[in-house]
Steps between C-alpha positions, in 0.01 A plus 500: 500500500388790290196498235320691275189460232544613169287526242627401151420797217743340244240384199625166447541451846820358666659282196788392438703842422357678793552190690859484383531908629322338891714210522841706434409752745377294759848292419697817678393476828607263755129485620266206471272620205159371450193571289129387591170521235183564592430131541756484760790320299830615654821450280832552484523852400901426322345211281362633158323180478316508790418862471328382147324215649335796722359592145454885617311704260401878503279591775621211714594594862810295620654581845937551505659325804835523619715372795862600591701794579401701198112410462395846571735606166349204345139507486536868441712430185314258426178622513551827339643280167161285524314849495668654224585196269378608143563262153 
């Protein structure tokens, strides 16, 4: 299992767009993906609705998991979207 903690820059946070943009990433690997909040909720990192329920807003630090062949390609993909997502 790979991780990594990102901190969210995107002003609105992690809504439903952005979401949208995780989930269909995270939707192209064959990897278990997973996202945890700071409160220690873990969710299904391929359900939008879950990933909303995290409510994730700017500043928040939420930590990437994946597990599988290609979680190494994963968080980093992952990650680097979470980074850079802009509305």
């Amino acid at each position: 299992m790979k991780s990594r903690t990102v901190e969210i820059v995107n002003e609105t946070g992690l809504h439903t767009r952005p979401g949208n943009e995780f989930v269909s990433l995270a939707k192209t690997f064959s990897s278990q993906i997973s996202i945890e909040n700071e409160a220690g909720t873990k969710v299904n990192g391929t359900s939008l609705l879950k990933l909303l329920s995290l409510g994730i807003k700017k500043g928040s630090k939420i930590t990437v998991y994946a597990d599988g062949e290609d979680e190494n390609e994963a968080v980093d993909k992952l990650s680097s979207l979470l980074e850079n997502l802009k509305d």
